[in-house]
DORO-830083 format. One record per residue (C-alpha): residue number from 1; residue in one letter; x, y, z. Coordinates in pm, 1 decimal. Layout:
[NUM a [X Y Z]]
...
// end
This chain:
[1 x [0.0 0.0 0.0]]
[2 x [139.3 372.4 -96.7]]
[3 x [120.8 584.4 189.6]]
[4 x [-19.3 943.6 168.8]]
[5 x [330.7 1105.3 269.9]]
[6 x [446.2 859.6 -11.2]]
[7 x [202.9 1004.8 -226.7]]
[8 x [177.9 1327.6 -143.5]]
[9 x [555.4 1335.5 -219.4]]
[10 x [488.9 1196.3 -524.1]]
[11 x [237.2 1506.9 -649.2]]
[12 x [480.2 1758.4 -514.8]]
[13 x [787.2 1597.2 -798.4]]
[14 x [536.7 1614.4 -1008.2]]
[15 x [413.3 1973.5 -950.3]]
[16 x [789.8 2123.7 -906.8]]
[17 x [877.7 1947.5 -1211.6]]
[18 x [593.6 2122.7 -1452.4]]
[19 x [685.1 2393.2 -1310.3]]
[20 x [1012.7 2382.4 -1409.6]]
[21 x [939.1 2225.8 -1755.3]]
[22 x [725.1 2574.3 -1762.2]]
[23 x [991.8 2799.3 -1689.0]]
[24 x [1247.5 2677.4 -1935.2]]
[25 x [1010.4 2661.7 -2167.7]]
[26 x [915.3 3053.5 -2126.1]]
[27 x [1237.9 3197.7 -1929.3]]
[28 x [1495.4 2990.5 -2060.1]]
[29 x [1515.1 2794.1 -2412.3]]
[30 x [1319.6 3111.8 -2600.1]]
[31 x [1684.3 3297.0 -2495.8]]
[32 x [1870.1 3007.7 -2626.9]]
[33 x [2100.3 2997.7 -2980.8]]
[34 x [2223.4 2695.5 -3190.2]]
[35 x [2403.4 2654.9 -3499.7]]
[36 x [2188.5 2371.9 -3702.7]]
[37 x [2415.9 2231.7 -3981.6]]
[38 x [2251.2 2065.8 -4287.2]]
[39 x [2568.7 1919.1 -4543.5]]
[40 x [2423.2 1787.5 -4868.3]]
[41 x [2463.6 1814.7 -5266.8]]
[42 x [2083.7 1768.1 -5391.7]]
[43 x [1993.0 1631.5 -5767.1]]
[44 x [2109.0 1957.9 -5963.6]]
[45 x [2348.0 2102.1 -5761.3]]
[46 x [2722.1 2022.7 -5889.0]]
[47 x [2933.2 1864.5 -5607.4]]
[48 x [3196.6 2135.1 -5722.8]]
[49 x [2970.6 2437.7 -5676.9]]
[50 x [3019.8 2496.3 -5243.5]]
[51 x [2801.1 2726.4 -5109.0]]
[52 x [2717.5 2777.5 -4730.5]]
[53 x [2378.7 2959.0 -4675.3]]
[54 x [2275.6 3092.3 -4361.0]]
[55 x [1907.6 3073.0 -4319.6]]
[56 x [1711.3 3323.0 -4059.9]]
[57 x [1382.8 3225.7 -4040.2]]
[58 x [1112.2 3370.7 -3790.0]]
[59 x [1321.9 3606.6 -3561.3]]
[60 x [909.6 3793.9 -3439.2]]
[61 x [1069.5 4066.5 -3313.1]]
[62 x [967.0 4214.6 -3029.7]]
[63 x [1040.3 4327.9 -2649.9]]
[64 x [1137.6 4120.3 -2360.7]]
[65 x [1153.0 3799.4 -2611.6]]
[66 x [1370.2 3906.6 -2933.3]]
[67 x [1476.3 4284.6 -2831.8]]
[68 x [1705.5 4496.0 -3077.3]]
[69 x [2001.7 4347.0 -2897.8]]
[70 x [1905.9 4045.1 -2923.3]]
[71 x [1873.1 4093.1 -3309.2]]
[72 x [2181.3 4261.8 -3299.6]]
[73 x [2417.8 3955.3 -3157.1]]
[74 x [2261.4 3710.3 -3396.8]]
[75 x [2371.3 3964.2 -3685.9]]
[76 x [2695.8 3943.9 -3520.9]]
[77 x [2703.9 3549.2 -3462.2]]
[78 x [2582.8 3497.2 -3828.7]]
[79 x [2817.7 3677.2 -3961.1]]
[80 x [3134.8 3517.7 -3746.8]]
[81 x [3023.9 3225.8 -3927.3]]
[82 x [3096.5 3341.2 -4278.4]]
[83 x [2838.0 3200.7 -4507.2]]
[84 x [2870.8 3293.4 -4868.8]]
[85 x [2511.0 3445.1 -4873.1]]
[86 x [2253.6 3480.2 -4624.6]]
[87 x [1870.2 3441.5 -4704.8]]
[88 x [1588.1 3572.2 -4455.8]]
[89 x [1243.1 3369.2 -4474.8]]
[90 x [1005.0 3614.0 -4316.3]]
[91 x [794.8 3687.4 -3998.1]]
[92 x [980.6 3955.1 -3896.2]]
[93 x [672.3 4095.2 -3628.3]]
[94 x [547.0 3899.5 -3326.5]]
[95 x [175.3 3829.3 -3321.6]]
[96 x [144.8 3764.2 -2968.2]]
[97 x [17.9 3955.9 -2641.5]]
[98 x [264.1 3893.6 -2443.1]]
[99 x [557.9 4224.1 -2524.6]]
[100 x [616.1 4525.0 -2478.8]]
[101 x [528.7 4822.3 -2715.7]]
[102 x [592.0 4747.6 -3112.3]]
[103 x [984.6 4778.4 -3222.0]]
[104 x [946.0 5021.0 -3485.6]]
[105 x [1041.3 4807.9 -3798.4]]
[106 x [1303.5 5001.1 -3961.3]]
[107 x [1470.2 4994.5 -3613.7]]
[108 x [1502.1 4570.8 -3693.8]]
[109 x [1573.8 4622.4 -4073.3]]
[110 x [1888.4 4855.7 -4045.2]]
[111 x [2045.2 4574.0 -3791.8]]
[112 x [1950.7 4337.1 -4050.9]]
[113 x [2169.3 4523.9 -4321.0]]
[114 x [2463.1 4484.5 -4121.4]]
[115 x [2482.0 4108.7 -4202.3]]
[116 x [2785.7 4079.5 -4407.8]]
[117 x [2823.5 3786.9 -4644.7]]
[118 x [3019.9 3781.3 -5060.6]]
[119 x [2660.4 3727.0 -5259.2]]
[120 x [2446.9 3944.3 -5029.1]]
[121 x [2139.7 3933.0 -4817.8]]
[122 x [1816.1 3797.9 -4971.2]]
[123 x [1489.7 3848.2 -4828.4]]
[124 x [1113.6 3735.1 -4835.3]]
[125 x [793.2 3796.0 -4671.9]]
[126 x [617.8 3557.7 -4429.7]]
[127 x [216.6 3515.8 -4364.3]]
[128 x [279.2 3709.5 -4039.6]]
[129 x [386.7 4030.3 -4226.9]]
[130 x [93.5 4057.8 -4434.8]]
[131 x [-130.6 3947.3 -4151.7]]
[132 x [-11.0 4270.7 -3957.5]]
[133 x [-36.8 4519.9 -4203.9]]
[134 x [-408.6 4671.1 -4248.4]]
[135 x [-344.1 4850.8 -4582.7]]
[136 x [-175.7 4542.2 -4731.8]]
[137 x [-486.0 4326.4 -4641.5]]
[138 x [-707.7 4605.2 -4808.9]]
[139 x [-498.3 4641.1 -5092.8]]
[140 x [-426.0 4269.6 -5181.7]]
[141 x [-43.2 4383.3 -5258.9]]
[142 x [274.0 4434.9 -5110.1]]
[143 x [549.6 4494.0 -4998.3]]
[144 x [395.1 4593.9 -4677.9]]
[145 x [539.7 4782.2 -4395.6]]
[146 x [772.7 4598.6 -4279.7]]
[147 x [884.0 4455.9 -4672.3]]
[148 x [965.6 4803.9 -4723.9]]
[149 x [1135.0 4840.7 -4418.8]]
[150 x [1387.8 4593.5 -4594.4]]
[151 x [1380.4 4734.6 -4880.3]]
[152 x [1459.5 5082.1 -4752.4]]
[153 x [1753.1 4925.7 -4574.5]]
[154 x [1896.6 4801.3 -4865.4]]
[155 x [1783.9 4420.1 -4872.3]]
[156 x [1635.1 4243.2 -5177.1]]
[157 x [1312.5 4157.2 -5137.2]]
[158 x [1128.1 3848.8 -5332.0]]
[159 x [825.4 3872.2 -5415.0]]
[160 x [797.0 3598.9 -5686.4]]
[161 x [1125.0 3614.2 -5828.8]]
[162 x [1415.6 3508.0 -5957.2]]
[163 x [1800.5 3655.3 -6001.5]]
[164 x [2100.5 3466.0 -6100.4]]
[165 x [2433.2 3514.0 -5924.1]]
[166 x [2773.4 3329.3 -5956.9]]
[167 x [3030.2 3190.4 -5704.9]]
[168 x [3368.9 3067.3 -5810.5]]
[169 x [3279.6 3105.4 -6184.3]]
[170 x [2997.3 2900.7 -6139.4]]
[171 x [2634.8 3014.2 -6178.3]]
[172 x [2318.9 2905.0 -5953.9]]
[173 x [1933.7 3098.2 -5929.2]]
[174 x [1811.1 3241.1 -5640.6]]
[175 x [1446.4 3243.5 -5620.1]]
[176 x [1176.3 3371.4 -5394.2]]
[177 x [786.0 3313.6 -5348.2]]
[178 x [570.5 3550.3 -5183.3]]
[179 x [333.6 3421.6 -4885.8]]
[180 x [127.1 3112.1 -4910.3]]
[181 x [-144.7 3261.9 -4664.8]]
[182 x [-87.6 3646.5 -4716.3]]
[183 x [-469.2 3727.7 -4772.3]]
[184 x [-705.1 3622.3 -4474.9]]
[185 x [-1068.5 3601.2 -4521.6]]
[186 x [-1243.3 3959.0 -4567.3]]
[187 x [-1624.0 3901.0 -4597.6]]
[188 x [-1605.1 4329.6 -4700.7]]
[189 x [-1364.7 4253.8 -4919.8]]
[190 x [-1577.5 3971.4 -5081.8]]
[191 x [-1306.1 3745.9 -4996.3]]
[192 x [-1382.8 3436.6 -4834.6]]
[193 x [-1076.4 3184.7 -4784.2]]
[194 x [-746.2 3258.8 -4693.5]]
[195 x [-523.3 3394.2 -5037.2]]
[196 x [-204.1 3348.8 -5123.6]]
[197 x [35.7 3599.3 -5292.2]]
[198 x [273.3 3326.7 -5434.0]]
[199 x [341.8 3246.4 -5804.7]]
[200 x [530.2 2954.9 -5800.7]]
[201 x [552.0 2927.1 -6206.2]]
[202 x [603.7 3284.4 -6314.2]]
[203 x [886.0 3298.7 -6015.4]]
[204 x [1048.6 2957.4 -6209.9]]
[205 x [994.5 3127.9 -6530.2]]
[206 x [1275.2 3377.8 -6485.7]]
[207 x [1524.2 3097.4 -6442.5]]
[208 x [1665.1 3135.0 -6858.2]]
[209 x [1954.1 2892.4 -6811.3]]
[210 x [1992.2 2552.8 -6654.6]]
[211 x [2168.2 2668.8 -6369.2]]
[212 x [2075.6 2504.6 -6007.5]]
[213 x [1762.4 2676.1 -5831.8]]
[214 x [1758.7 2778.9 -5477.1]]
[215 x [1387.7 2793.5 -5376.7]]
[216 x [1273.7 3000.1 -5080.7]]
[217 x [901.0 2994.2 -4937.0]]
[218 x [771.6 3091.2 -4608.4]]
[219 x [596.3 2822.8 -4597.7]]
[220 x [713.6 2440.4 -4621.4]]
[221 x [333.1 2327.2 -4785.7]]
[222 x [465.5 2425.4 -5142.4]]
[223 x [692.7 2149.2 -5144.5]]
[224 x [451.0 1934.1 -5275.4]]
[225 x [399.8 2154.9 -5587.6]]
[226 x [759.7 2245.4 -5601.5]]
[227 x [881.7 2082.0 -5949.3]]
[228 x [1257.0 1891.6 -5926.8]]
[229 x [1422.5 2122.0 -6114.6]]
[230 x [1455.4 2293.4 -5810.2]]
[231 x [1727.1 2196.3 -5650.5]]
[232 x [1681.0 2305.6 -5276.4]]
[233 x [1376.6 2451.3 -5075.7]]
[234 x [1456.0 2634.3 -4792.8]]
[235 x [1127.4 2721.9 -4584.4]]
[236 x [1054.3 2823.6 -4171.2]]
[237 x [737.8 2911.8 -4066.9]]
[238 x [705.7 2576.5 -3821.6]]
[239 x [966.9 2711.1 -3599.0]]
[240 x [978.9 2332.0 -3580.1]]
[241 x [651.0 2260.6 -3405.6]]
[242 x [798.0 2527.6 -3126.0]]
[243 x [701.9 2254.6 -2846.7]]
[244 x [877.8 1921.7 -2930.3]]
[245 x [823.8 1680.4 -2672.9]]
[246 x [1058.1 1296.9 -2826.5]]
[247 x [905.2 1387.0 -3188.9]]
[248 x [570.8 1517.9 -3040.8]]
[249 x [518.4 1827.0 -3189.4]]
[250 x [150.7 1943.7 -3061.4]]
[251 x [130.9 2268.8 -3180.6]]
[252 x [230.6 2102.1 -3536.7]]
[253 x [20.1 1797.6 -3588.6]]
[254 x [96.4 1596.0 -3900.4]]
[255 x [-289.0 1508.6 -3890.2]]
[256 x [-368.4 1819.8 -3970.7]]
[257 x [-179.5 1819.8 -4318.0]]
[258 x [164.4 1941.8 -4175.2]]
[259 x [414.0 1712.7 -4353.6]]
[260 x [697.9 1925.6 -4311.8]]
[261 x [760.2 2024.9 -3929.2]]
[262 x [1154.8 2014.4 -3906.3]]
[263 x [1480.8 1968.9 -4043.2]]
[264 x [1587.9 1824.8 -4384.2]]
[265 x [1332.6 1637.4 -4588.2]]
[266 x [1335.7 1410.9 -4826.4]]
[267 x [1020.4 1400.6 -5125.6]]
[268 x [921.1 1131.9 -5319.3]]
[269 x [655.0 1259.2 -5512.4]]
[270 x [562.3 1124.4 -5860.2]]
[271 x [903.4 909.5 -5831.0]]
[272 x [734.5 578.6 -5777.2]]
[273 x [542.3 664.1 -6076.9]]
[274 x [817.2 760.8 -6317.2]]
[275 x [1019.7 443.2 -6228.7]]
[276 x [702.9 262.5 -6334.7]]
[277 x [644.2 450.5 -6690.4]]
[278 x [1027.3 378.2 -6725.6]]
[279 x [1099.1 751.5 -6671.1]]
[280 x [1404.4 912.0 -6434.4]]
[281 x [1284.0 1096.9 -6134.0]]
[282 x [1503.1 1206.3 -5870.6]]
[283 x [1413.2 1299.6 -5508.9]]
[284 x [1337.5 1660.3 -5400.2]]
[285 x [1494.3 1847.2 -5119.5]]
[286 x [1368.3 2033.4 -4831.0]]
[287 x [1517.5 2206.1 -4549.4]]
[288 x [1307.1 2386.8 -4294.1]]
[289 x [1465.9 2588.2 -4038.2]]
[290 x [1365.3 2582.9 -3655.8]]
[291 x [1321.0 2943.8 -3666.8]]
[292 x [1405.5 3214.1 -3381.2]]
[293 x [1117.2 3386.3 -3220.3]]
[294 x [787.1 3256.5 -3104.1]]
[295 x [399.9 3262.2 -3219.6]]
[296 x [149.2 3273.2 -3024.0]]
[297 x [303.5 3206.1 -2674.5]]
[298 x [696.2 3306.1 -2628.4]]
[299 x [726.0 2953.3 -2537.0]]
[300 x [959.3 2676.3 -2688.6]]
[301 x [1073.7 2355.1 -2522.4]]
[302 x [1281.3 2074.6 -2717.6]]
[303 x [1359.6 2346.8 -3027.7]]
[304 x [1571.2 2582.0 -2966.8]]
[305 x [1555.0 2890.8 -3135.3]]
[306 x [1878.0 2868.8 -3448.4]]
[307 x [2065.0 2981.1 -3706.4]]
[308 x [2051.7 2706.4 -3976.5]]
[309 x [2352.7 2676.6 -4210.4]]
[310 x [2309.7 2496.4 -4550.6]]
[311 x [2640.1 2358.8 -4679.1]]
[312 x [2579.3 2250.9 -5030.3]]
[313 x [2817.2 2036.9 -5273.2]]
[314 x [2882.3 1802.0 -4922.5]]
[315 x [2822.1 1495.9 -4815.5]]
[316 x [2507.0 1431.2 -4639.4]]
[317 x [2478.8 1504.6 -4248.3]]
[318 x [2325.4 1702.7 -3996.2]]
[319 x [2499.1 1840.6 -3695.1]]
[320 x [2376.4 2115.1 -3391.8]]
[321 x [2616.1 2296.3 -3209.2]]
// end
């Protein structure tokens, strides 16, 4: 028989450790920065074409969570780690309650032009900066506010295109989709499901050589759609299910048609059925960032907030640090 000092002991482990689950979650991994390392050479990519990109996905700035100078030292730390280029995969503004007043976004863009890498700084837009800008949702165009706060610090922005750059003599396309889920429903505006911005075709229509594609999309659902003569996708959004309990991600649920939480993925679409009309079809790659900032709740437990660096022409592995 348990006692009820045995099992009142029992309730008060149990208590003081969801407690403390709690406050790491909220006071401790948020604060937290990795360096996720994806090595691989997709189909398309020449091994002898080496490119390191830094991907910096979902930083939702705001104050106490992701301050200016917090923004600041992951400039700094991105930078330290020389990639050759550096792409930014929106949701720049926080959505939730919990902060203090807006950061003013050109405050958060001119940090962002201090990231230093040999091909540049290459932005674009995620759902959350359409979502937060009133005249953008009326209008049904961008760049929106905080688009043009980029722009006016001298970043690219894509919104459904494509520009070809070179490194070491050898050429690759970078190419960028605007948001999946810009538009939400507007019964004024006669609009009644949630509209994308993106133009996945005219953005792959720029592409005039056969050069390797970089792909970036907010959102990792395109991947389905995304033809293999992309080479790479790079997406955030997920922020990696932001609560990641052994591979349970419940704020990500693959039930609901999320396929693409975390990490680097692997497609086989339409390859079964090539092999069996005799036809060559190679896999499609994905890499989805964990992201930086929180949505919804500053809370993350089991992801920790990261810069993710792409090293492609390299043999395949993953590594944190």
């Amino acid at each position: 028989m348990y006692s009820r000092r045995f099992f009142l002991q029992g309730l008060g482990v149990a208590v003081l450790g969801s407690l403390s689950t709690a406050a790491y979650a909220v006071g401790i991994e948020p604060f937290r920065l990795r360096i996720q390392h994806h090595h691989l050479t997709p189909p398309r990519w020449p091994r002898d074409l080496n490119l390191t990109a830094a991907l910096i996905a979902d930083p939702h700035i705001c104050d106490p969570w992701m301050g200016l100078e917090r923004v600041k030292y992951i400039v700094e730390r991105t930078n330290a780690l020389k990639p050759d280029i550096i792409l930014m995969l929106g949701d720049y503004v926080a959505d939730h309650k919990m902060q203090y007043e807006p950061i003013p976004p050109q405050a958060w863009a001119d940090l962002f032009a201090e990231f230093s890498a040999p091909l540049g700084t290459h932005a674009i837009l995620g759902n959350h900066d359409w979502w937060d800008d009133e005249d953008a949702q009326q209008s049904g165009s961008g760049p929106t506010k905080y688009g043009q706060a980029l722009l006016n610090a001298g970043i690219p922005l894509y919104q459904n295109r494509a520009v070809r750059l070179e490194k070491d003599g050898k050429a690759f396309w970078i190419a960028g989709l605007d948001d999946q889920i810009a538009l939400v429903p507007n019964w004024k505006l006669k609009r009644g499901n949630w509209l994308g911005v993106d133009d996945l075709s005219s953005t792959l229509a720029q592409v005039t050589d056969d050069a390797p594609i970089l792909l970036m999309a907010h959102e990792p659902d395109i991947f389905d759609e995304v033809p293999e003569r992309v080479s790479l996708t790079v997406s955030g959004h997920t922020h990696g299910g932001q609560i990641n309990f052994f591979g349970y991600r419940p704020g990500y649920p693959a039930k609901h048609g999320n396929k693409f939480p975390y990490g680097h993925i692997v497609g086989t679409n339409g390859t079964s059925i090539a092999r069996h009309l005799g036809l060559t079809a190679e896999p499609r790659h994905l890499v989805v960032s964990g992201g930086l900032g929180c949505s919804l709740l500053p809370i993350r437990f089991g992801v920790p907030p990261e810069i993710t660096l792409v090293h492609l022409g390299a043999e395949e592995s993953t590594a944190s640090v």
